[in-house]
N, C-alpha and C positions, 0 to 999 in steps of 0.2 A: 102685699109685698110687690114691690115694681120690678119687672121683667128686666133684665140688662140692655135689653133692643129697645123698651119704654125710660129707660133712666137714660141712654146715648142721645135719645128724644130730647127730653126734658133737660139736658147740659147745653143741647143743640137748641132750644128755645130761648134759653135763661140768657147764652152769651148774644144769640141776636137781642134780647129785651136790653141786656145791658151793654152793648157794643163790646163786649171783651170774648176771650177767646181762654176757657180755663179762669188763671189770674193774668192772663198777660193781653195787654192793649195796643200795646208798638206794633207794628210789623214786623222787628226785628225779632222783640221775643215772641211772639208769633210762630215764626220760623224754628228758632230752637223747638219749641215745643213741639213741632212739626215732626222734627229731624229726631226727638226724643220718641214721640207715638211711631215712627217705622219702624224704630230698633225694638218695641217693645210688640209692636204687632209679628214684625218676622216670624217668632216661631209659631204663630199660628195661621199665617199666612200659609206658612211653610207646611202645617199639617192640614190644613183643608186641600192642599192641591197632594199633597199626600196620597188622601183619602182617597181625591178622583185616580188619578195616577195608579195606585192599586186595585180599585174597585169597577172603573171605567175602561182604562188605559194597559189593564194588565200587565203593571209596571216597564211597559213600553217606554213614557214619560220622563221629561228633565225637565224640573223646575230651575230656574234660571231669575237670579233678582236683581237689581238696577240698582239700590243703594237710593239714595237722596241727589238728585238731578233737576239742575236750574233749567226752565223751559224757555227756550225763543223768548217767549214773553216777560220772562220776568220772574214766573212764577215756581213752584219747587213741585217734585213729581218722585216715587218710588214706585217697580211693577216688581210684582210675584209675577212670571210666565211658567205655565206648564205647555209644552211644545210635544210633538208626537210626531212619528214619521207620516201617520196619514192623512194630519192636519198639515204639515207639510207638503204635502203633496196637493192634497187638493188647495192648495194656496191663502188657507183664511187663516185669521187671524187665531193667537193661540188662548187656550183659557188664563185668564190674567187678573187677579185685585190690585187693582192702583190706588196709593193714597193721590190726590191733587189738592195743592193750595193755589189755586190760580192769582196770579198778579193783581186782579180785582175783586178776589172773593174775601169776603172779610174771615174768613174761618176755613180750614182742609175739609174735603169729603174722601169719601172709599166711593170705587167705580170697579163696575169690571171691562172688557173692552167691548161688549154689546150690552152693557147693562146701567143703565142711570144711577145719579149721587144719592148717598148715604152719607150723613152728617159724619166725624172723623172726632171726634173728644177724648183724643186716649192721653192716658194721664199717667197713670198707673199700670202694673202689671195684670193688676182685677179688671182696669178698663178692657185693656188688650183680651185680655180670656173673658171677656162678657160679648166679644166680637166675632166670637166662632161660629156662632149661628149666620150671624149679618154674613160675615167671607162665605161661610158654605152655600149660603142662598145666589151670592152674588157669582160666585164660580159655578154653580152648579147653571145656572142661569146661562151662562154664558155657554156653558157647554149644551146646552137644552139649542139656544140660538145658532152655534157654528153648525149644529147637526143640520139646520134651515140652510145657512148659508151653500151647505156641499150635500148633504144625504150621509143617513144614520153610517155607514159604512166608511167614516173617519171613527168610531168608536169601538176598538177591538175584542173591548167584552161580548158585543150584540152581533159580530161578525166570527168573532174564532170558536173553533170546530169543538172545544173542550168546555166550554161555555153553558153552564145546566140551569136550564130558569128554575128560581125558586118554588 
């Protein structure tokens, strides 16, 4: 049985072998398809920064989402941000999954804002929930990296006082 992060692979190979994207080859339908996988990703977008935000963030956290946004360049962009006061303060950036279709990219990836591209093939509502793992890694990842950029003490679970390690 193929794993759903090995089948996002394997759609992500198929449409570079065959130049398409899904079924669609334009750029234009491209784009819809694009503007279709954010809307179906959102709620799980939405529950992986959830999860940090309660687990992490001690529901300190606001996620905050961008919608489908044409880049300087051309290209199209959607961020999940989950934002915190102490990430605020020490000035970095906040934990984030971004879908990108870059103006020269033949196909969208998922990113986070310290975390490199992940192929983007959502189709479906199954695609979007075969994705939970990919955002959790890629969020979790990203909050693993701000904690480098500033020190463990923007993360309020590992600093407040009611805090009992498992």
């Amino acid at each position: 049985m193929r794993t759903p992060l090995n089948e996002a692979l394997m759609r992500h190979f198929r449409d570079l072998r065959d130049g398409s994207h899904g079924l669609a080859s334009t750029r234009e339908d491209k784009e819809r398809l694009f503007a279709r996988g954010v809307e179906l990703l959102d709620p799980v977008a939405r529950t992986v920064l959830d999860e940090l935000n309660a687990d992490l963030l001690l529901g300190t956290g606001e996620i905050v989402a961008s919608g489908v946004t044409r880049s300087r360049e051309g290209g199209l962009n959607a961020m999940w941000s989950l934002t915190w006061p102490e990430q605020r303060e020490a000035a970095v950036l906040p934990i984030a999954v971004v879908a990108h279709y870059g103006a020269d990219f033949h196909h969208p990836h998922l990113r986070g804002n310290t975390v490199g591209d992940w192929p983007m093939n959502v189709f479906s509502p199954a695609d979007a929930a075969g994705q939970l793992n990919t955002l959790r890694a890629i969020a979790g990842a990203d909050a693993h990296n701000l904690v480098f950029q500033s020190d463990h003490t923007i993360i309020p679970a590992v600093t407040h006082d009611s805090y009992a390690a498992p």
